[in-house]
C-alpha angles and dihedrals in degrees: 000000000000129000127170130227145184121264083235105043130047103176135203107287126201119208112176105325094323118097111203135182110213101237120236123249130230115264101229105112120094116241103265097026120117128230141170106210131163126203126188120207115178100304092348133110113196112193119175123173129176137064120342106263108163126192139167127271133184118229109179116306079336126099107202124160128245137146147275130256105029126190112203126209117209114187123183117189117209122195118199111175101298099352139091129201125190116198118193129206120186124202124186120197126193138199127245117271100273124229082239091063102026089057085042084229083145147040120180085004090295110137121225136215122243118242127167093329091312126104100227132186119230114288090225092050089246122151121190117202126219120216123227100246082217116049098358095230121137105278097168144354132219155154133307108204129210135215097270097045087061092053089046086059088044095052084044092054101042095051090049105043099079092055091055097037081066086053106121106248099239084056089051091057095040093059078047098050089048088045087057096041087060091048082059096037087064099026094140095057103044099046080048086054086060100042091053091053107037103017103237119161118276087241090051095043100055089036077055090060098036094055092043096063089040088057093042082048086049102047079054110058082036096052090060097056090068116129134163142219142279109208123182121186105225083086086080127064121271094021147111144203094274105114140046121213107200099194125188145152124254134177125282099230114247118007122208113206130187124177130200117250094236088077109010097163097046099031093052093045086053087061104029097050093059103044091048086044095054102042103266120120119213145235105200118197096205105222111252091242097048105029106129082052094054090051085051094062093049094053089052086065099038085050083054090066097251103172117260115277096021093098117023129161129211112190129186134095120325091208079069103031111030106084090040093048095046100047087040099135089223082062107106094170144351142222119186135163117198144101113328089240087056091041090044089055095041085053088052096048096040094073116194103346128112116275130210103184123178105181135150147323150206097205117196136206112195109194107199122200099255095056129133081252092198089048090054099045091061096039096052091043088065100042098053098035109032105115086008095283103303107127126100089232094045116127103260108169127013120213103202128174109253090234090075098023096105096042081048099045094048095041086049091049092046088057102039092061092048078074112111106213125197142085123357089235087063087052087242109193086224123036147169115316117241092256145001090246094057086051085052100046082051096055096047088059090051103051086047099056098043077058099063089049111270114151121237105225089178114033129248115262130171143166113177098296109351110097119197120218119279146173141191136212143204082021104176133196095262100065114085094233087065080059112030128067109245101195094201140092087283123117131189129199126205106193100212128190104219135017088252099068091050089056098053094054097040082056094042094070129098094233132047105182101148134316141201125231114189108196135141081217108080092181093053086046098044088054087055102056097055086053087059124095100219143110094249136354122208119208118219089345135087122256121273146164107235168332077209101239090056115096122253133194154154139222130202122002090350100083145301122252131014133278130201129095106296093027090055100052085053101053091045085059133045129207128272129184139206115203114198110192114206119206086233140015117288127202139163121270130247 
């Protein structure tokens, strides 16, 4: 007997006139390790054997994790006199098709590239692996591409994007709005697949997915309300009613995206919708932490029916791909998100194309004596803790009025121990770090700030990469964490003695991505915030980036352009305009 059943949901079976829950197993196995194990519940013999696979199951109110593809023992022993008699029944259950094996983007659990509506394997036979943040241990295997597997996307995108430029607009956003129903669809095992690459919490990763296909869903309702503009000459002196400028907006040709690891799905999808939406086709470099995601995000796409050439992937190394992918000469624009030194060099290299560039940011959060102090404290907790940090709007350095420092920096230190830390399956508030390197540039800021004389309120502790919370006080100017952009689950904290000075430092500053302002006075704050050179201020909030439809944007040293639904349509497009001359003037009739 076979039955199927969700990877999230393994439900009360019935088998004769005994109802039985199949138990959890201890995660203790790595991914690609095999094991034998047995496991008796009531009359039932569980036996499992293969590579290690895990995924999560409800029992009950309770999410453990198991595995996939169980085959169930039941044994019923008879006695008659003398005799006994053992009768075995075996059950198999199987798991779902999977979007992995449906798309055909792996095979042996090896990922492939994207290439003109084919999933292709490295034309140099090369395969890069991706370790597990949390155990390093192999989670997947994929491609790395070559040069000439990237031109080959490039020519793929650009033959096919005419065709799909002359796409009628409600067709674009219905291959858009079928693309987002299969991200739901699978929603388990692709938020476990991020959770797998870039150890986010099990809660953020599906709300990741969920809220992707809500924005695709979004650019798309949004992309067919386009309409353009009717423009006559006599507005301007010296003219009359003698011409008509039809003006509109139409694609930019081939787009090159290329999302950050810390929200592959998300980030990816922010880049990817509007684009699609707007006539361009796409050419994604899947991040090198995040990549399967990304490819997920792309077979979604490639499931919905998009025609062959409009989304295609290249994976592999960006130390190896990057400057050969931005000054390709099919590239008619680019939107990356990334570190500024990486963005500063993609804006170099790109040469006279349009640039959509989300980097980094030195988010503030400036605590004025007058503050609601217990709203604060929650508010800056999330925001500079939330995914361990590692967000570009996450709070990275508070400015607070010495009047109210020692009442902040308690409160802080009372909630930052309330964190549980530990693995993303647990749903940890803090987890794993990308890398080991991100835990090691951390601690160096650390250690160089406690030696110029910064004070540690919650202690330094560290196991490989996992970073626990930490914050600083009495940070000064002169220590490099007042001044570089951790990216990492620490928080310093500069006690200032006016406004002024927070400002100063808050425009100082290379970046001005967003800030936070926390005052009962909504016209002081308010006056403040036109003062900061940043993107966006919140006011009595923590930084974010969304909702999705709301613009975002950075100055300085923190982007070029503006995302968001309707900014990034329009950045994915450029204007064009249609000029009809008449032989006299022409105006309405009364």
């Amino acid at each position: 007997m076979v039955g199927y059943l969700s990877p999230i949901f393994i439900p009360l079976m019935e088998q004769g006139n005994m109802a039985f829950q199949m138990p959890s197993i201890p995660r203790q196995a790595s991914p690609n390790k095999s094991f034998s194990s047995s496991f008796q519940c009531s009359s039932f013999t569980r036996t499992e054997h293969g590579p290690t696979r895990w995924f999560p199951c409800r029992l009950g109110n309770q999410t453990r994790w198991t595995r996939l593809g169980i085959r169930c023992c039941e044994t019923t022993t008879t006695k008659m006199g003398r005799e006994t008699r053992v009768h075995e029944t075996f059950t198999t259950i199987e798991s779902k098709p999977t979007l992995a094996s449906v798309s055909k983007m792996q095979q042996d659990n090896t990922y492939f590239f994207l290439c003109n509506g084919e999933w292709s394997a490295s034309s140099q036979g090369k395969l890069l692996k991706e370790y597990s943040p949390c155990d390093a241990q192999v989670c997947y295997t994929y491609q790395s591409c070559s040069n000439e597997d990237a031109d080959r996307c490039f020519h793929a995108a650009a033959n096919a994007q005419a065709s799909w430029a002359k796409t009628p607009l409600w067709k674009r956003a219905e291959y858009l709005k079928k693309a987002a129903k299969i991200l739901v669809n699978y929603k388990d095992e692709i938020s476990q697949c991020i959770v797998n690459e870039i150890a986010k919490n099990t809660r953020s990763a599906l709300s990741e997915v969920v809220r992707t296909a809500d924005l695709i869903e979004y650019v798309a309702e949004q992309g067919i309300r386009q309409s353009g503009e009717l423009m006559y000459p006599d507005s301007f002196p010296g003219h009359v009613r003698n011409q008509l400028c039809l003006v509109h907006r139409v694609a930019l040709g081939v787009v090159l995206c290329i999302p950050p690891f810390n929200y592959p799905i998300n980030l990816c999808a922010s880049k990817v919708a509007p684009a699609l939406m707007m006539g361009n086709s796409v050419v994604i470099k899947a991040p090198s932490h995040g990549v399967i995601s990304c490819l997920y995000l792309a077979s979604a796409f490639h499931m919905a029916g998009i025609p062959r050439g409009v989304v295609n992937v290249v994976t592999g190394k960006g130390s190896e791909l990057g400057d050969y992918l931005v000054s390709h000469p099919l590239v008619d624009a680019i939107s990356f998100t990334g570190g500024t030194s990486t963005g500063k060099k993609v804006s170099t290299k790109a040469g006279m194309i349009p640039l959509q560039l989300e980097l980094g940011g030195k988010d503030c959060a400036i605590v004025l004596e007058d503050a609601d102090l217990q709203s604060s404290i929650r508010s800056i907790v999330s925001g500079a803790f939330s995914y361990n940090g590692q967000r570009c709007t996450a709070v990275k350095i508070v400015y607070v009025m010495k009047q109210v420092a020692e009442d902040l920096v308690n409160g802080l230190k009372e909630q930052v121990q309330k964190l549980s830390v530990g693995y993303p399956q647990d749903n940890a508030d803090i987890t794993p770090l990308v890398s080991q390197s991100s835990a090691e540039y951390i601690e160096k800021l650390f250690q160089d700030a406690i030696q110029k004389g910064a004070k540690q309120v919650v202690p330094w502790k560290r196991k490989d990469n996992l970073v626990w919370p930490s914050i600083l006080d009495h940070v000064n100017q002169h220590m490099r964490v007042a001044w570089e952009e951790p990216f990492g689950p620490l928080l310093p904290i500069v006690r200032v003695e006016s406004e002024t000075q927070a400002i100063e430092m808050v425009n100082k500053s290379d970046m001005g991505l967003q800030a936070s302002i926390f005052s009962s006075n909504m016209e002081r704050a308010m006056s403040i915030a036109d003062l900061l050179q940043t993107g966006t201020v919140h006011l009595n909030g923590q930084p974010a980036r969304g909702p999705d439809h709301f613009p975002f944007q950075g100055w300085k040293d923190s982007g070029i352009g503006s995302q968001g639904v309707l900014y990034s349509l329009q950045a994915m497009s450029k204007v064009k305009s249609i000029v009809v001359h008449f032989t006299r003037e022409t105006y309405t009739c009364n």
